[in-house]
N, C-alpha and C positions, 0 to 999 in steps of 0.2 A: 930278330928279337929272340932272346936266351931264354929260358925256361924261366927263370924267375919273372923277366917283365912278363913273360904270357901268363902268369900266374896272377902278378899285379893288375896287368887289365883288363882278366875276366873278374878280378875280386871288384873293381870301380864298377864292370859296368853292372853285377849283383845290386850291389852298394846303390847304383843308380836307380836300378828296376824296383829295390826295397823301397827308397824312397819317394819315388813315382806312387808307387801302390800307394803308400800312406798319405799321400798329397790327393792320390781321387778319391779316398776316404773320404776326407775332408773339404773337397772340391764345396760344397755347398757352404760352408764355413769360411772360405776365402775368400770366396766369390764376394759373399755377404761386406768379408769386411773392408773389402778392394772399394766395390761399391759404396760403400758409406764413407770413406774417406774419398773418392774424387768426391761425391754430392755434397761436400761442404761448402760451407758461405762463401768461404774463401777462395773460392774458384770463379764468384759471380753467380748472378742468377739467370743470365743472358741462356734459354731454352729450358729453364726450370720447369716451365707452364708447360712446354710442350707435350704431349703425351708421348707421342712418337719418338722426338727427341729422346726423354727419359727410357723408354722402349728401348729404343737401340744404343743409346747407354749404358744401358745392363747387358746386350747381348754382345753387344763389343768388348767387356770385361771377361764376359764367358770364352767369348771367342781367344781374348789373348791369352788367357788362365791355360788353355786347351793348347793351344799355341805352343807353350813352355814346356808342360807337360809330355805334349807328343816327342818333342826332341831331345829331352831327358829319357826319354823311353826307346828311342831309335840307339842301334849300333852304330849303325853308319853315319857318318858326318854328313848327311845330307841336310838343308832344309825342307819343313815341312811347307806345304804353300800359305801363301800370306793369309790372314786370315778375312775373309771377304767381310765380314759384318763388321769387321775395326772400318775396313776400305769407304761401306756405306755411311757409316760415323761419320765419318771424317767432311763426306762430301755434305752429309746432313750438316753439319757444325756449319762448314762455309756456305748453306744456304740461308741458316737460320740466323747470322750474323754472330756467333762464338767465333770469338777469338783464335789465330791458331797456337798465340802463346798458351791462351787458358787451354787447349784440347791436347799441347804438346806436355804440359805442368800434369797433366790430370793424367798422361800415357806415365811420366817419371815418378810420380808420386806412387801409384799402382806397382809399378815396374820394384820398386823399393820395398814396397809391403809384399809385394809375394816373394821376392828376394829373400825376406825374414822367413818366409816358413820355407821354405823351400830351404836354406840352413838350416834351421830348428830341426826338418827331419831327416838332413845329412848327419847330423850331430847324431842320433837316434837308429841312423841304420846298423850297426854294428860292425862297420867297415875295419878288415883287420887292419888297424897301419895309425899313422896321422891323422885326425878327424879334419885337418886343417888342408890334407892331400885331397880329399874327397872336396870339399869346396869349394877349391882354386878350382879342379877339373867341373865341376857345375859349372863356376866361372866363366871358364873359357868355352863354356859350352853353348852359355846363354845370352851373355854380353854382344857378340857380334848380332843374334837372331835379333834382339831388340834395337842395336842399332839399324838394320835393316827395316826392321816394324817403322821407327820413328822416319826415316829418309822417307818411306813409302807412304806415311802418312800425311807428311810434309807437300808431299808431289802432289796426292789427289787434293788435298784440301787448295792448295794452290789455283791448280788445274782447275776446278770446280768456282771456283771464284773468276777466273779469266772465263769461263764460258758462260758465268752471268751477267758478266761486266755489269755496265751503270745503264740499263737500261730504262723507261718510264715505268714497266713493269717492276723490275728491283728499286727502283725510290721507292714505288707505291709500296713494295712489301716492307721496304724500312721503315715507312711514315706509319702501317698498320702495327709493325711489332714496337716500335716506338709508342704510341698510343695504346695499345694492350698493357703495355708496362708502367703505365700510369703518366704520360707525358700528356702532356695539355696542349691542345691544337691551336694552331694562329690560323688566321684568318685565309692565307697563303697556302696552308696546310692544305685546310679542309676542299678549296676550289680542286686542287691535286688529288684530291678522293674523289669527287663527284657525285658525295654522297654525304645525305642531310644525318648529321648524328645525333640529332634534337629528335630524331622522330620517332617510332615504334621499329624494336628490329628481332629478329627471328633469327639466330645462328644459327648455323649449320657446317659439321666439318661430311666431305664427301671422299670417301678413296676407293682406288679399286682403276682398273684400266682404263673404262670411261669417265671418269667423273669430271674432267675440265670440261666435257661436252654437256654435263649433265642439267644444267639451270636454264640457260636462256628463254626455253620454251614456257618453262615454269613459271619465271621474272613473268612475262608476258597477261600468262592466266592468272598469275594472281595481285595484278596492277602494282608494283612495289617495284624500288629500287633496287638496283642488286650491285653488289659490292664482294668481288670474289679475288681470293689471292693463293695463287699458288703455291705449294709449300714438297715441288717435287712431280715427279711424271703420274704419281698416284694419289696424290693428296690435294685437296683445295677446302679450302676455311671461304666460309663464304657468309655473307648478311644478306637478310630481305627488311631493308626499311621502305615504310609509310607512315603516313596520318592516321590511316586503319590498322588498329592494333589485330596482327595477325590472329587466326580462331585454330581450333581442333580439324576444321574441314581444310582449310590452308597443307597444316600437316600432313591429313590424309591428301590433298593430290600431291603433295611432294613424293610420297608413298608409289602413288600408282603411274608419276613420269618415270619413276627411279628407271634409270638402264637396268638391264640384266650384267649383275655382277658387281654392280656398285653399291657398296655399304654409306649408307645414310645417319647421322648424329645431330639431332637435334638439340638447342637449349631450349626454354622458355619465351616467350612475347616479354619482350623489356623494353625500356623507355630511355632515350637520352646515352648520354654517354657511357656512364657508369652501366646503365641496363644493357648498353651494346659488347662493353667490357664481360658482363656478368652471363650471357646469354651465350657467347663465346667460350666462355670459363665451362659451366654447364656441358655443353656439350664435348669439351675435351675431360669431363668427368665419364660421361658417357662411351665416351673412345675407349676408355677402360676395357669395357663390358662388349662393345660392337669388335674391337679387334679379335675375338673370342669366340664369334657367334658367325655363321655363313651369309653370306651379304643379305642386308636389308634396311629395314627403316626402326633405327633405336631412340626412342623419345627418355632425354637423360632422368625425367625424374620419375621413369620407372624402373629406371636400375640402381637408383642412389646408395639401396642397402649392397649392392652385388659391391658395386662402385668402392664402398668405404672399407669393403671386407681386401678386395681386393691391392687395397693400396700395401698390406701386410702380408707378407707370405707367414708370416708365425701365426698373424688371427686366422687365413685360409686355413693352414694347416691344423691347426688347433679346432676349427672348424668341422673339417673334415673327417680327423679321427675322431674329435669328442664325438658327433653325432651320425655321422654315415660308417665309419669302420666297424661298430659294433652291429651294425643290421646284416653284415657278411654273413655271420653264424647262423643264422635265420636260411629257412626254407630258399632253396633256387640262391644260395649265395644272396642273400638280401632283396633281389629283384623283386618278389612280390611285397614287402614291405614297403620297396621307395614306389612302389605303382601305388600300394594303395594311400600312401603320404599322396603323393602330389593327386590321387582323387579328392582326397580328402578335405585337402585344402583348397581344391577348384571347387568344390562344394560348397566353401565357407563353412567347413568344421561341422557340416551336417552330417549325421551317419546315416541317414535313409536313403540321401541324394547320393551318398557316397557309393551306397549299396546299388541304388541303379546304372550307376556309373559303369560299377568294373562289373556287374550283370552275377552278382551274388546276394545272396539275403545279408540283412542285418547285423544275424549274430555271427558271421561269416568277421565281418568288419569291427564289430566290438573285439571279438578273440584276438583280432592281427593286431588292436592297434594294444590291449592290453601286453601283447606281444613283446611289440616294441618296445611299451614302456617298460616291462620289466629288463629287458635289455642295456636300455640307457640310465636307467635306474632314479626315473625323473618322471611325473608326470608330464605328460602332452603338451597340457594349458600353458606350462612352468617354460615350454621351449620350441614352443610352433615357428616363432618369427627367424629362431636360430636353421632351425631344421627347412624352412621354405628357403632359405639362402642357402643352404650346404647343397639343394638337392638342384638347385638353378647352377652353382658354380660346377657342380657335378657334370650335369647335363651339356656344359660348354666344350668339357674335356674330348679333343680331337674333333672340336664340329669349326675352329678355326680356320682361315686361310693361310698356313705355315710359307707360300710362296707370295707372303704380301711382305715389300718391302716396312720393317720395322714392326713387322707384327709379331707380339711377345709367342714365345711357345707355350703350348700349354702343359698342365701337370696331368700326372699318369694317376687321381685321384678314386679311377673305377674301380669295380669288384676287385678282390683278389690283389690288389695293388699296396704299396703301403706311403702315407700322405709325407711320411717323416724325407722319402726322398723327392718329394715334389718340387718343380720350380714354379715360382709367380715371379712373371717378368719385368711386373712395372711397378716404382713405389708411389711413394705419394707428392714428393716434392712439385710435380708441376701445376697444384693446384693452385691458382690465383685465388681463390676464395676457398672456405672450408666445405666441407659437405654439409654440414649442419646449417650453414649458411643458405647453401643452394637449395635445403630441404624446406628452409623458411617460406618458399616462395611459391604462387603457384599461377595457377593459369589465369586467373582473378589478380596478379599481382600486378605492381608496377615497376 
C-alpha cells in the first residue's frame, strides 16, 4: 500500500469513528424511530399483547442498532458476535405464532431506516474526498453483517418451531392465543381446553425459574380450575376458573405458595369470556411494573398509574426531571426530601403522622416540604399523584431482574443521574384493552 492509500484509509476509518460518535449521540433517537416503524399495523398484531414479546422487541432493535454500530467502529474486518437478544426474538416470535416473514419484513425494514441515518451522518462527517467513497465503504461494511444477522435469524426461528412441533401442548397454546385475540370457541374447542370459560377466572402471568411448577398445589387449595400455558422455560400465563368468584384471601395464598424467586401478576376476579380475556389483559399490564420490581406478588390494579406512565418513555422522562431532578439540589443530593415525600404520602398527607414517622417534630416537616415546593415551583396539593408515581418508578431503578429472559432494562433515573438519557424498554402496544379501561373495574366487578 503507497503512502497515499495509507493516507486514504486512515482518512475512512476517522470518517468512520466521526460517524459512529454522532450515531451514539443519537442512539436514543434511532432506536425510537426503528421501533416505531417495525410496531406498525402493517406488520400484524400477532404478539402486540404480549408484554414480553413487546420487551424483547425493543431490546432486539437495541441490540442490532449496537450491532452496526460496533462494526462501524472496529478496524479490523472482524465481526462482532451475533447479537443474543435479536437470537431470543426470534425464538420468542416462533413460540408466540409471528410469522417469520412478518419478524424477517420487520429485521428489513429497520435495516433500511438505520441505513438512512447512518448516511445522513456519513454525508456530515467531513470526510476529505467523495462523500459517495465513504458510503459505498459503510456499504460494504454493513451489508454482508446483516446478511449474516438475517440467515441467523432465519435458523433459530426455524429451529425453535421444529422443537415445538405440533404437540397437544402447542394446539392448546394456539387455541388460547387464538381466543385471547378475540376468536370465538366451538364446542370442539372448548372440550380441548378442559376448561369452563362461562365461569369466574383469576389470571395470573408467573416467571422466573420455577414458575411452571408454581400452581398445582395452589389449584388444589383453592377448589378452581386451572388452565396454564406456557409461553417459554420462564414464563406461564395461567387462569384459576370457578362458580366461586375468586376473594382478596385467594390472592393472598397465591402470595404465600409463591416459590422463592418467582414473580407473580395478577388481573382481577372476572366472569365469562370476555372477563377471562380482560383478567389476562390486566395482568400483562401489570407485567409492566413486576418485570422491574424483585420477585413477588404484583396485583395489576395497584400499579395501573406506574403501568400507564410506563407505556411512554417521554411521560417517564418528562416525569422524572419535572419532578424528582429538581430535589437533587436539596440537602443529601435530594435523599431526605424523596424520604420525607414518600412519609408523607404513607401518612395520607398528614404532617403529624408524617412527623412521627421519620422521628422528627412538625415544623421539621412543614420547612422540608415548603422546601420542595419552592423547588418545583408548584404547590404539593397541585402534584401529589405526579410525585407518588415518579418516586415508585424511581425506587424500581436497578431492583429488576436484568438476567430474566425478556426483562426490559431499567433507566439510570437516580440521584446525580440525568432522565434525558434514560431507556423505558416497553411501549404500549400490547394492551388488549386500555388502562382506563382496566381502571373501570374492580374487585366488586364483573
Amino acid at each position: 500500500m503507497n503512502q497515499v492509500e495509507c493516507v486514504r484509509e486512515r482518512s475512512l476509518e476517522l470518517a468512520c469513528m466521526v460517524a459512529a460518535g454522532r450515531l451514539r449521540s443519537r442512539r436514543q433517537e434511532i432506536e425510537e424511530a426503528i421501533f416505531a416503524r417495525i410496531s406498525d399495523a402493517a406488520f400484524g398484531s400477532v404478539g402486540g399483547r404480549d408484554a414480553e414479546y413487546v420487551a424483547g422487541l425493543r431490546a432486539a432493535v437495541a441490540a442490532a442498532v449496537e450491532f452496526s454500530l460496533v462494526r462501524i467502529e472496529q478496524r479490523e474486518a472482524s465481526t462482532p458476535p451475533m447479537p443474543a437478544a435479536a437470537i431470543e426474538q426470534a425464538r420468542r416470535a416462533a413460540r408466540l405464532g409471528v410469522s417469520l416473514d412478518t419478524v424477517l419484513r420487520r429485521y428489513i425494514a429497520g435495516n433500511a431506516l438505520l441505513a438512512d441515518f447512518i448516511m445522513a451522518e456519513a454525508d456530515r462527517s467531513g470526510f476529505p474526498g467523495n462523500e459517495a467513497t465513504l458510503q459505498n465503504h459503510l456499504r460494504r461494511m454493513l451489508t454482508p453483517l446483516f446478511e449474516r444477522l438475517m440467515a441467523l435469524i432465519g435458523k433459530e426461528y426455524n429451529d425453535e418451531v421444529e422443537r415445538a412441533g405440533r404437540s397437544p401442548e402447542q394446539r392448546r397454546t394456539e387455541l388460547v392465543l387464538k381466543l385471547l385475540a378475540g376468536g370465538q370457541p366451538e364446542a370442539a374447542d372448548l372440550a380441548k381446553l378442559d376448561y369452563d370459560l362461562n365461569a369466574w377466572h383469576l389470571g395470573v402471568i408467573a416467571t422466573g425459574e420455577r414458575a411452571l411448577g408454581a400452581f398445582r398445589c395452589v389449584q388444589t387449595a383453592l377448589g378452581h380450575e386451572l388452565l396454564a400455558v406456557s409461553r417459554g422455560e420462564r414464563t406461564l400465563w395461567v387462569w384459576f376458573g370457578g362458580r366461586r368468584k375468586p376473594t382478596i384471601a385467594d390472592v393472598k395464598r397465591l402470595s404465600i405458595e409463591r416459590p422463592t424467586g418467582v414473580s407473580l401478576v395478577t388481573g382481577e376476579p372476572r366472569r365469562g369470556i370476555e372477563g377471562w380475556r380482560l383478567t389476562h389483559q390486566e395482568a400483562q399490564a401489570g407485567l409492566l411494573v413486576a418485570l422491574r420490581k424483585p420477585p413477588g406478588l404484583t396485583r395489576s390494579t395497584d400499579v395501573l398509574l406506574e403501568a400507564a406512565v410506563l407505556q411512554s418513555k417521554t411521560l417517564a422522562t418528562s416525569l422524572l426531571e419535572t419532578f424528582l431532578l429538581p430535589l437533587d439540589d436539596l440537602r443529601n443530593h435530594g435523599q431526605t426530601a424523596r424520604d420525607t415525600l414518600r412519609a408523607y404520602f404513607e401518612a395520607k398527607r398528614n404532617i403529624s403522622s408524617t412527623a412521627n414517622r421519620l422521628g422528627v417534630v412538625r415544623n421539621t416537616v412543614e420547612s422540608r416540604l415548603r422546601e420542595i415546593e419552592e423547588r418545583l415551583g408548584r404547590p404539593l396539593h397541585t402534584c401529589s399523584a405526579q410525585l407518588e408515581v415518579a418516586l415508585r418508578l424511581e425506587a424500581m431503578d436497578g431492583s429488576a431482574d436484568r438476567d430474566r429472559p425478556g426483562s426490559p432494562s431499567t433507566w439510570t433515573g437516580g440521584r446525580g443521574s440525568n432522565p434525558r438519557n434514560d431507556l423505558i424498554e416497553q411501549p404500549a402496544q400490547f394492551l388488549g384493552a386500555s388502562l382506563s379501561t382496566l381502571a373501570s373495574h374492580s374487585w366488586t366487578g364483573g
